[in-house]
N, C-alpha and C positions, 0 to 999 in steps of 0.2 A: 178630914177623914178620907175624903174621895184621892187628895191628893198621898195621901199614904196607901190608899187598895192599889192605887195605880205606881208607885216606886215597889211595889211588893209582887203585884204583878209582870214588873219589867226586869226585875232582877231574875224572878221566875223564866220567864223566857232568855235571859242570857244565860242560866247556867244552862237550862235543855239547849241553846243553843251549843253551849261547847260541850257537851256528850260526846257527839260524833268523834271528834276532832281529837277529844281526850283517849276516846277509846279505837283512834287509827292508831297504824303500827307504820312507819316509812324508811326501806330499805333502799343504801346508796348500791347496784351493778357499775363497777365500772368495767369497760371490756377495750380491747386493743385495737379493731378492728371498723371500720367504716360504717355508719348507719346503714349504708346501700348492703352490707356484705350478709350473705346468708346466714350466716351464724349470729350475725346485730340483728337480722329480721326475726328469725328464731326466738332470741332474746327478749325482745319485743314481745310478740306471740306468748312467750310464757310470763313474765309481768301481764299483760294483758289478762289471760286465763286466770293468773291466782286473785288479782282484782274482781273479776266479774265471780268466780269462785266464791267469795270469803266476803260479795256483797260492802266491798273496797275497806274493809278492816286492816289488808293489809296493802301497801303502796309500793312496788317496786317500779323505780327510775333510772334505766338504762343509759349510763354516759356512755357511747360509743367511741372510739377513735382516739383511744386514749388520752380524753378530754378529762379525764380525774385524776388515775394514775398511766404514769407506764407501763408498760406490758410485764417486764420485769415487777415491779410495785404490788402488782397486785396482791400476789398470794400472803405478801406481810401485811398487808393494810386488812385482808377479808383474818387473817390470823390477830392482828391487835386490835379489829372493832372499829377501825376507821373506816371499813367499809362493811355493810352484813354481810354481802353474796358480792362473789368475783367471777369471770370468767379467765383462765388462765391457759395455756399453753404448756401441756404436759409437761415437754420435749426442755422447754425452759429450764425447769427444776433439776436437771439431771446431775449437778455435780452436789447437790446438797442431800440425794438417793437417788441413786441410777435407775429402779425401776420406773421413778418419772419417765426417762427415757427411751423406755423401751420400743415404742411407739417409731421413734426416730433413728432404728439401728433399719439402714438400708436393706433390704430386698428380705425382712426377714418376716412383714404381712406386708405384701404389693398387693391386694389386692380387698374392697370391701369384706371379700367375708371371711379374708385372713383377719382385717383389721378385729373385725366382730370378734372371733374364735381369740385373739389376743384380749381385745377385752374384759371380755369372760374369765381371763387367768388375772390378768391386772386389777379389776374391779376389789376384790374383796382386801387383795393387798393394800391398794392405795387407801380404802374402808378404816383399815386400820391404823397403817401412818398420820391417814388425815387427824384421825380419834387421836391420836396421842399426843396432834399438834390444837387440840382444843377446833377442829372442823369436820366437815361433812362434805361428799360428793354428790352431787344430785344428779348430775346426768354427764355425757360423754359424747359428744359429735367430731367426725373426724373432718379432715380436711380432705379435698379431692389428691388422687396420686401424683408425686412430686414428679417433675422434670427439669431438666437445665434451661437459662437462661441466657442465653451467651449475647454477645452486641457483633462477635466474628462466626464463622462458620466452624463445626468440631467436629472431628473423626474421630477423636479417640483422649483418652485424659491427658495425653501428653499437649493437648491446644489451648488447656488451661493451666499452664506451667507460668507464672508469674502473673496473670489476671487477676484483678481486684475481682474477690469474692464476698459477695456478703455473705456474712454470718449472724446467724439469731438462737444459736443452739450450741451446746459440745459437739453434738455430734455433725453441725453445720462445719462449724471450726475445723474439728479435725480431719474431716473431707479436705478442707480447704491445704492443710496440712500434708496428706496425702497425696495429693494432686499435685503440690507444688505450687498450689496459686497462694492470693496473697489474704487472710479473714480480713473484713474489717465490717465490723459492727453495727448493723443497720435495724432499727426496729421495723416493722410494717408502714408505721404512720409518716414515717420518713424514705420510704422504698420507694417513688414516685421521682423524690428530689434528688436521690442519690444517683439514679439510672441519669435523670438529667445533667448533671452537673457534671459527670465521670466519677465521682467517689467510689461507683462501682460498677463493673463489667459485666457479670456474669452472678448466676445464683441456682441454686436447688429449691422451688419452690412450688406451688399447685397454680393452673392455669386461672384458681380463683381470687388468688394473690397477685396475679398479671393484670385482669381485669380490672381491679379493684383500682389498681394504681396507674392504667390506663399505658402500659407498657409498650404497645404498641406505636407508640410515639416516640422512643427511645431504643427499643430493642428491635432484632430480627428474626433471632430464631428464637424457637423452645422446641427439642428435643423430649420425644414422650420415651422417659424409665419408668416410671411406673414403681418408682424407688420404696417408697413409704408413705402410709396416709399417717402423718398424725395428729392429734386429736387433743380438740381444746374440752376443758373439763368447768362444769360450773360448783362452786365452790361455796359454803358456807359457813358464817361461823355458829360453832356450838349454841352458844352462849344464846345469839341472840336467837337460833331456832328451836331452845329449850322454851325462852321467854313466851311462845305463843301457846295460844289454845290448842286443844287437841285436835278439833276440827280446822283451822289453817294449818295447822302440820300437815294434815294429810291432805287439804287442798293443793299446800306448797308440793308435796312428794309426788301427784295424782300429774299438777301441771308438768313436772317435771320430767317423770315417764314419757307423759305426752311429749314434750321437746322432745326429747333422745329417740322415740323414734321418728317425727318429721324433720328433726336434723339430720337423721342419717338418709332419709328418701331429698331433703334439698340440698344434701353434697354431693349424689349422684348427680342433680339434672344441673348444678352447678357446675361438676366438672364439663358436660357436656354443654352449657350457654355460653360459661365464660371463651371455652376455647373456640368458638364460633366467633364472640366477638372479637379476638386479639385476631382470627384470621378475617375478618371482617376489615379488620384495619389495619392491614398488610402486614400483620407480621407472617413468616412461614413455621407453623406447626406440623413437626418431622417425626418420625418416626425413628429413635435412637440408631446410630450406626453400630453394628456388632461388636466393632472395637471398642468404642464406647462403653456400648452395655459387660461387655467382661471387665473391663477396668471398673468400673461402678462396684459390681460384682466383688471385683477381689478386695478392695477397698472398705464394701458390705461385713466380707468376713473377716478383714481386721480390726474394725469397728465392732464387731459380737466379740472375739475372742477378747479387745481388751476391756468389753463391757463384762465381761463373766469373770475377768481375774478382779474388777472393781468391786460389782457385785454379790461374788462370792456364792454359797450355797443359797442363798435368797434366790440369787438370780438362773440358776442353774435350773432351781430346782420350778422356776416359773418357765425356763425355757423350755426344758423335757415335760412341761404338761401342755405348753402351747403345739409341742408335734407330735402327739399322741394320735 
């Protein structure tokens, strides 16, 4: 008898034991970008939040550095369910709808609270795109303002006439195009190696993308344009943020707010550490040459002009509300 109170009593305690367990939820983040990088600390910061939130009900595990998928990878894998939540790189997506792109048409928000003011036009569009691809946006942090990368000295786009450029974008490519230099295809995770090896010379990219990759050891200058910030976006799927309670929805949506705006207060003080540290370590942080900056410039408006005959009246009709 004793011996049966006590098998009755221990099966008792292993089901209360798997309760817990039964009733967590554990979402796979995978993101592109360096554990170190503000936007992985970010990321971070908000898995942390919806856990202490929702009393660890739900689990999010940020692979950073594109330790799960590739950069490119993501947005299919958070849309098939291989992964719940992705961070992705707007600018990326731009030949499958341009207004992914918009973000990365040059000199057209140079500036934080241009970036914001474009935002605000993009958000509800991409709201819907995402809806009809079975996801959800949850938040938007930009990248600090791009500048060139050169390994020689530039005065003007004619010094990147035949220079390996990397490219991670259409609108990187067709710069490259423009210029006369040469794309060639580098994700983040591999921009360290390529700088070393020669694969690539030269790039458009934010001084937090320098840091990250410790450029300073490979490169000399970066030239401040001030071209475009743009902006990685975290991403979910429908499905699996239908599957929760109504109370972690709104933990998930509450943390998420909170990310988007200390991701946009630590891409400010990013752009200003990183570029400290790349002058830290000899590289020279320049201020664009004039010639430079018009060529960028006229480049900028061939890049809008043939983003609006792509686009179409979608895109027109977001441009004419972005300069209102």
């Amino acid at each position: 008898m004793k011996r049966r109170i006590f098998s009755i009593t221990m099966a008792a305690a292993a089901v209360a034991l798997s309760l817990p367990a039964m009733a967590q939820t554990k979402w796979d983040l995978p993101a592109a970008y360096p554990a170190t990088n503000f936007h992985s600390v970010n990321l971070t910061q908000f898995a942390n939040d919806v856990d202490k939130a929702t009393g660890g009900k739900l689990k999010i595990t940020v692979h950073a550095g594109a330790s799960l998928f590739k950069a490119p990878e993501i947005k299919r894998a958070v849309q098939g369910g291989q992964a719940q939540i992705g961070e992705i790189l707007l600018a990326n997506f731009q030949n499958e709808w341009q207004i992914f792109g918009a973000d990365a048409l040059p000199f057209l928000a140079d500036s934080y609270d241009a970036a914001a003011k474009l935002w605000k036009v993009q958000k509800p569009m991409l709201e819907k795109k995402l809806a009809e691809q079975g996801m959800m946006v949850l938040y938007s942090v930009p990248w600090p303002p791009q500048g060139v990368y050169s390994k020689k000295p530039l005065n003007s786009a004619a010094d990147l006439k035949g220079i390996k450029w990397r490219s991670y974008s259409p609108a990187t490519s067709r710069i490259a195009e423009l210029v006369g230099a040469q794309p060639v295809t580098v994700q983040a995770a591999e921009v360290s190696q390529a700088f070393a090896t020669g694969v690539v010379e030269s790039m458009m990219s934010s001084g937090s993308t320098g840091a990250d990759a410790k450029l300073n050891e490979h490169v000399k200058y970066w030239y401040d344009t001030q071209a475009w910030l743009p902006k990685n976006a975290v991403i979910v799927n429908k499905r699996a943020f239908d599957a929760l309670d109504a109370a972690t929805q709104a933990a998930v949506m509450k943390a998420a707010a909170d990310a988007e705006t200390r991701g946009w207060a630590a891409s400010k003080k990013a752009n200003t550490e990183s570029l400290d540290k790349l002058r830290a370590g000899g590289m020279e942080i320049l201020p664009a040459p004039p010639a430079l900056t018009a060529d960028m410039k006229k480049v900028g408006e061939t890049l809008l002009k043939e983003w609006l005959d792509k686009a179409g009246p979608e895109g027109q009709a977001m441009i004419s509300e972005f300069r209102k």
